[in-house]
C-alpha positions, 0 to 999 in steps of 0.5 A: 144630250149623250154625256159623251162626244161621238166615239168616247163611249165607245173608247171608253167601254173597249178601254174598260173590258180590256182592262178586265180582261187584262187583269186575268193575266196579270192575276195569272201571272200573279199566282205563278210568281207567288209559287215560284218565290215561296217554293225557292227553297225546294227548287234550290235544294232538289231541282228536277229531281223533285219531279222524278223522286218518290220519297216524301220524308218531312222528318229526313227533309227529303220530298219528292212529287212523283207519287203526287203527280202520279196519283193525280193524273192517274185519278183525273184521268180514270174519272174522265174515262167513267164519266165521259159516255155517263155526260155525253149520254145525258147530253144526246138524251136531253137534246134528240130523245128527251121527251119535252116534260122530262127535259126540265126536271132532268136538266134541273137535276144535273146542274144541282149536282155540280151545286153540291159541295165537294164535301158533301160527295167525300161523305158519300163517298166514305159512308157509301161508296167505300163499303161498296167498293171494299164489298166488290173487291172481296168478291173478286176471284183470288186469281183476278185479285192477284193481278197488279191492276187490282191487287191491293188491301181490301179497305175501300179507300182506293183510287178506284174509289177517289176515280168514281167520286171525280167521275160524279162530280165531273157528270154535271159539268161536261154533260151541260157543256155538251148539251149546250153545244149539241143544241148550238148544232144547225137543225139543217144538219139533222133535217139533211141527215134525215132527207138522206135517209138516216136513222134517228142514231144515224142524225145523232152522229151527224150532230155530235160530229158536227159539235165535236170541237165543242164536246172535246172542250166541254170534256177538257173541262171536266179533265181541269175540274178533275185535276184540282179536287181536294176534299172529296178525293182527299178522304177517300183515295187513302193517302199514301205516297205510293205511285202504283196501277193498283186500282184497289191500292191506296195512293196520294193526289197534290191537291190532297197533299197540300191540303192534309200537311200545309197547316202541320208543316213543321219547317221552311222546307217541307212548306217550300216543297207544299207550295212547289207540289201547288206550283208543278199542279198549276203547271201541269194545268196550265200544259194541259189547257193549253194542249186543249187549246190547240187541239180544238184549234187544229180541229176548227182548221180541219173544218173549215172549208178550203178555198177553190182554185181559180183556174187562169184561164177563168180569170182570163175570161173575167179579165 
């Protein structure tokens, strides 16, 4: 005998996910009414203009996020560009080419990467990567090296070093979203391409221009994952508060900012000013989600099939 009279289970079951569901706005919501409380006293005091100025001076009471802001689109968006081809061809390797008895120790293998915990890349990252990367710069003729975009103190610690680490890390993510995506994508869709006369490569672009709403998400999230890294960036970008397009040069994230001073603040403004750089980071986020959003929406538009017309005198002759 059901516990419930007809319907109440089913009122029951919508009544609970919707309240789950109602919670992660509400937590949402939560977090942004916390930044924006405890940074008050940062937004009274410097206004928009903690969004334009450079300085961070806790010893003056001056802060500025520019540096901060900069430092941490530059790098998200640097690791993107390197990881973007490295995820999408592993992605079209393990679902058109991969051969069946390599397929599950690859896949095994990429989704242990994103397992690895941040810190553990931020080791990497000084013991190895930034030898390397201190190695290739001095080898770099004088007059490349006098060229701003790489100009800078030959010690490693870099953005292009804090880009690279991101770019490893960020692999594993949009690479499996993308793969499950490519595998989502109608066989119909290959098996025509290949009635038509195409090429394997030509069968690809088929399925990644069909999938392509898809890999632009999974390629958003790695952007996201990218933007909120803390530690492994933090101890190997160099830390300094300059906003320069030196891919050598050592420069600052808010992530790793937050993280280095939260616990040495010494006042209620320099923690005020902490939290409001958490607050512009969680905007910042929130802004490009939400682009996201809409770009893959406008590109669900564009794909679908629009209706025809009926002409009047069809619907005459029906009448």
């Amino acid at each position: 005998m059901s516990l419930f009279r007809k319907g109440e289970g089913d009122r029951l079951f919508y009544g609970t996910t919707g309240a789950f569901a109602l919670f992660l706005v509400v937590l949402v919501g939560a977090i942004a009414v916390v930044l924006w409380m405890e940074s008050r006293e940062s937004i009274q005091k410097f206004g928009l203009a903690f969004w334009e100025s450079s300085t961070w001076d806790p010893v003056m009471g001056e802060f500025g996020a520019a540096p901060f802001i900069w430092g941490t689109l530059y790098s998200a968006i640097l690791a993107l560009l390197i990881a973007t081809p490295v995820a999408l061809g592993i992605a079209i390797f393990l679902t058109e080419l991969c051969p069946h008895w390599l397929k599950a120790p690859l896949v095994f293998l990429t989704e242990l990467l994103a397992s690895i915990p941040s810190i553990v890349y931020g080791l990497w990252g000084i013991f190895v990567l930034v030898p390397a990367v201190r190695s290739l710069q001095l080898s770099l003729p004088d007059w490349v090296r006098s060229i701003p975009l790489f100009s800078g103190p030959p010690v490693g610690v870099s953005m292009f070093t804090a880009a690279v680490v991101l770019a490893i890390m960020v692999v594993p993510y949009t690479s499996s979203v993308a793969r499950e995506v490519l595998k989502a994508v109608p066989n119909a869709q290959r098996e025509g391409a290949y009635a038509l006369g195409s090429t394997r490569w030509e069968a690809t672009l088929v399925a990644l221009h069909y999938a392509r709403t898809g890999i632009i998400g999974a390629i958003m999230l790695g952007f996201g994952r990218a933007l909120g890294e803390t530690m492994a960036v933090t101890m190997v970008i160099g830390n300094s508060p300059k906003a320069l397009w030196s891919l050598f040069a050592p420069q600052y994230t808010m992530a790793a900012v937050i993280a280095n001073e939260f616990a040495e603040a010494a006042d209620n403004l320099h923690l005020s000013a902490l939290v409001e750089v958490g607050l512009v980071l969680f905007v910042i986020t929130l802004v490009i989600n939400a682009g996201s959003r809409v770009l893959i929406y406008s590109m669900n538009r564009e794909r679908k099939p629009k209706s025809a017309a009926v002409p009047a005198t069809a619907k005459a002759g029906v009448a």
